[in-house]
VOKE-805772 format. One line per 3 residues: number of its first residue (from 1); their letters; for each residue x, y, z of N, C-alpha, C, CB. Coordinates in nm, 4 decimals. Each point is the difference from the previous one (the first is absolute). Glycine has a CB too. Layout:
REM residues N
NUM> a> X:Y:Z:X:Y:Z:X:Y:Z:X:Y:Z; ...
***
This chain:
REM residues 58
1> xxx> 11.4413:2.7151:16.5070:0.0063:-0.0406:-0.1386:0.1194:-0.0943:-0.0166:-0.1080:0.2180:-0.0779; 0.0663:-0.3255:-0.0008:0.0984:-0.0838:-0.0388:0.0980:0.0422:-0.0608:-0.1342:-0.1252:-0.0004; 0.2825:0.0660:-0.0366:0.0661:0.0438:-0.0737:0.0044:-0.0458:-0.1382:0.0857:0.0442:0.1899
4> xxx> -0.1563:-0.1049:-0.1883:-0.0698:-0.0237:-0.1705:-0.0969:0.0643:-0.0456:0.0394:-0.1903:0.0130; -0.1568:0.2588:0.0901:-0.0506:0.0434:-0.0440:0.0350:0.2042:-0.0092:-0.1327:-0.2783:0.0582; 0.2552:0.2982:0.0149:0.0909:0.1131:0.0083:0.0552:0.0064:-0.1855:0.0891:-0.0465:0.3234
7> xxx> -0.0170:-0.0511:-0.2900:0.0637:-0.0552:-0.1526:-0.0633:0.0692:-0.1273:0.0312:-0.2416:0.1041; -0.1649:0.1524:-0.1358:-0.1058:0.0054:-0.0433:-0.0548:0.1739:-0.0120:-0.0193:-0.2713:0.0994; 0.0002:0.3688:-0.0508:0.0200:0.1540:0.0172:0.1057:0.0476:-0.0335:-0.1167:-0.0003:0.1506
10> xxx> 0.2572:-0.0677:-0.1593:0.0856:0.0939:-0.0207:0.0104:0.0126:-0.1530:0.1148:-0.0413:0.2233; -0.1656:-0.1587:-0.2513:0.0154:-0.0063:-0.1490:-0.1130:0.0711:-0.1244:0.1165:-0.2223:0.1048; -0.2178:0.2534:-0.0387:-0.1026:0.0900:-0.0390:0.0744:0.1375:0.0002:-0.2042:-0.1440:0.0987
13> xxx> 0.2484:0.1895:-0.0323:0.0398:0.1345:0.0314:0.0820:0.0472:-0.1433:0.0172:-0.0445:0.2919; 0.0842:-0.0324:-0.2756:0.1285:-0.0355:-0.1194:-0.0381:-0.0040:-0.0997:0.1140:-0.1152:0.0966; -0.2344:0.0139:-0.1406:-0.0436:0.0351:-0.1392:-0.0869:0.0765:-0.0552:0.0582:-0.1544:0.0076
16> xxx> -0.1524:0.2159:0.1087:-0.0274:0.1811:-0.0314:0.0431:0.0932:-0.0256:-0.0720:-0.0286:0.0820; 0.2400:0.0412:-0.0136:0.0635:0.0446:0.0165:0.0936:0.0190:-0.1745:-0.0609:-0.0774:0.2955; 0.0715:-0.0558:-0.3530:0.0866:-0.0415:-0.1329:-0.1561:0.0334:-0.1080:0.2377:-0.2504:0.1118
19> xxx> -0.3159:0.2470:-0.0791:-0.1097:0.0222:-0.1018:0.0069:0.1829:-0.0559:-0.1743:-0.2294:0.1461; 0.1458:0.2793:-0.0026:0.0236:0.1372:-0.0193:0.1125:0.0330:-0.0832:-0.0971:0.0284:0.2026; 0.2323:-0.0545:-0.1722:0.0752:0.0070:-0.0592:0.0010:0.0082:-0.1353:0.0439:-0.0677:0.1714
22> xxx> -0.0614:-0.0767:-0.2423:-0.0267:-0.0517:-0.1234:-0.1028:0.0917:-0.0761:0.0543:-0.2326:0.0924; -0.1609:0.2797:-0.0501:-0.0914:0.1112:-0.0492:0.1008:0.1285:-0.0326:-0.2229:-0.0886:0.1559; 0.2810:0.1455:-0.0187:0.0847:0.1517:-0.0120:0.0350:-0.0605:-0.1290:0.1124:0.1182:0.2528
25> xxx> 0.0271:-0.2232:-0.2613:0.0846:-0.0184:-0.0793:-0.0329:0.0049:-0.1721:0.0779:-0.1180:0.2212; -0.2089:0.0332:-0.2166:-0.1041:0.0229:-0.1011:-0.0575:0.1166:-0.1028:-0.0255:-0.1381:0.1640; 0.0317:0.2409:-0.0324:-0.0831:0.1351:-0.0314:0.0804:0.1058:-0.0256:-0.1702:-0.0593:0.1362
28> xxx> 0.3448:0.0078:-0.1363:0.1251:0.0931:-0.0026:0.0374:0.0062:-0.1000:0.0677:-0.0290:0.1683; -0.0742:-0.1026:-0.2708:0.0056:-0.0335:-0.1129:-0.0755:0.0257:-0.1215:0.0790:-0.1122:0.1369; -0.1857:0.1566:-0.1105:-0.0793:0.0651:-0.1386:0.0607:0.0914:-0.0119:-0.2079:-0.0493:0.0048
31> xxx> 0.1763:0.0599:-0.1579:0.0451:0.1330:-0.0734:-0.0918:0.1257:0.0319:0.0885:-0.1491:-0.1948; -0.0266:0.2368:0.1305:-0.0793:0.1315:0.0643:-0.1685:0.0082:-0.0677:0.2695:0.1564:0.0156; -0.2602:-0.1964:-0.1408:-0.1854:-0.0554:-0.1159:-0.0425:-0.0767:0.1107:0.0477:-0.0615:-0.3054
34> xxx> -0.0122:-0.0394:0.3908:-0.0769:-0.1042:0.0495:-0.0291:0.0934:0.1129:0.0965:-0.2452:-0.0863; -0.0110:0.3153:0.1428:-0.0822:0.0889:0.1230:-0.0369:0.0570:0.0075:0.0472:-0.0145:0.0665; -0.0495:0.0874:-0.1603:-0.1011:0.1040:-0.0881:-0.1650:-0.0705:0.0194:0.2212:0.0715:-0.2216
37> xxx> -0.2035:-0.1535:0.1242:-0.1185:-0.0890:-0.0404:-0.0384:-0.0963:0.1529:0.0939:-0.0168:-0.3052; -0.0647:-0.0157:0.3915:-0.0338:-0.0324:0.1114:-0.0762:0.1164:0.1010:0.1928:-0.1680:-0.0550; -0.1195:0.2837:0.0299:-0.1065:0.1397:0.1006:-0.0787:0.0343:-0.0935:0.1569:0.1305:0.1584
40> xxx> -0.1618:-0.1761:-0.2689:-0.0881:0.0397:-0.0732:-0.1802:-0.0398:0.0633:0.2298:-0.0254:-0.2011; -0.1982:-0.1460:0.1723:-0.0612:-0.0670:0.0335:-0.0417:-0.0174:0.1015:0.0657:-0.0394:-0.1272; -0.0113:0.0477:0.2364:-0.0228:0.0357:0.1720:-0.0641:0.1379:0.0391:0.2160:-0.1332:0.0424
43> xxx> -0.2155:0.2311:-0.1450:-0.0795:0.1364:0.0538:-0.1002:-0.0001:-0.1216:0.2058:0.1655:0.1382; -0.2393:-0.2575:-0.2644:-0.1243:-0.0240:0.0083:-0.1100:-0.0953:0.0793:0.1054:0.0810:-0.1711; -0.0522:-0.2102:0.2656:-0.0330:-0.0921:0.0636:-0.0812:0.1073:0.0986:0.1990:-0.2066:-0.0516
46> xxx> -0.0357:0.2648:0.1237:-0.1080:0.0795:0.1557:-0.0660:0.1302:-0.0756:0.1935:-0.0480:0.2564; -0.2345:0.1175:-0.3633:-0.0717:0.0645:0.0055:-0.1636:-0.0761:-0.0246:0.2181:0.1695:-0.0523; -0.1931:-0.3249:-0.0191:-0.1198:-0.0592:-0.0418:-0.0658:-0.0514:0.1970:0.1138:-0.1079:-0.3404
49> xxx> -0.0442:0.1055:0.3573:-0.0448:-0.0197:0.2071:-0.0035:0.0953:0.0303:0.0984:-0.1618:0.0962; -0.0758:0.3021:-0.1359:-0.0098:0.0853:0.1170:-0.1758:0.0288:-0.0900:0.3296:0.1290:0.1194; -0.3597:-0.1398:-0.2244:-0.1250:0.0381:-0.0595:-0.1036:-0.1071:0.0694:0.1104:0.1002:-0.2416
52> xxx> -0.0498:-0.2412:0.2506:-0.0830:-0.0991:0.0453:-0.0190:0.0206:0.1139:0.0533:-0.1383:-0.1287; 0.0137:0.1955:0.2507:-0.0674:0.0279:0.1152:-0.0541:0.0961:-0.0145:0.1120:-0.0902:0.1167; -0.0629:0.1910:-0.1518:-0.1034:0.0954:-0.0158:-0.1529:-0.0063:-0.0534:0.2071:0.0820:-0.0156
55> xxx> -0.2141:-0.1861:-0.0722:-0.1569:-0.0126:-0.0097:-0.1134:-0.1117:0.0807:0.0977:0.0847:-0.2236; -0.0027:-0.1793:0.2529:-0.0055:-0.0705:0.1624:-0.0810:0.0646:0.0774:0.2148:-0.0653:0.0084; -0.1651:0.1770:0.0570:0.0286:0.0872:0.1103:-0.2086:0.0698:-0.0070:0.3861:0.0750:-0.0442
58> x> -0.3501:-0.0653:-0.0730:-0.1538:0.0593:-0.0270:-0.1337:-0.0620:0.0026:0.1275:0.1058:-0.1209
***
């Protein structure tokens, strides 16, 4: 592998790396209503999929 194209991987890496980040940093900062209201919303989502496979399945 070239070293540009080495380069090129590391700089991918780095800004996966700063993305993740930026999300945590993101998700540290809501108030306690917004995270409330976020699992709210996320355990009606996967129960609306766990019904949709389930009738899939059949």
């Amino acid at each position: 592998m070239s070293n540009k194209g080495l380069l090129i991987v590391i700089v991918v890496i780095l800004v996966g790396i700063l993305g993740v980040l930026t999300l945590r940093y993101q998700e540290s900062q809501k108030s306690p209503g917004e995270k409330i209201a976020d699992g709210i919303s996320e355990t009606f989502e996967e129960i609306g999929d766990e019904i949709d496979d389930n009738v899939d399945a059949r």
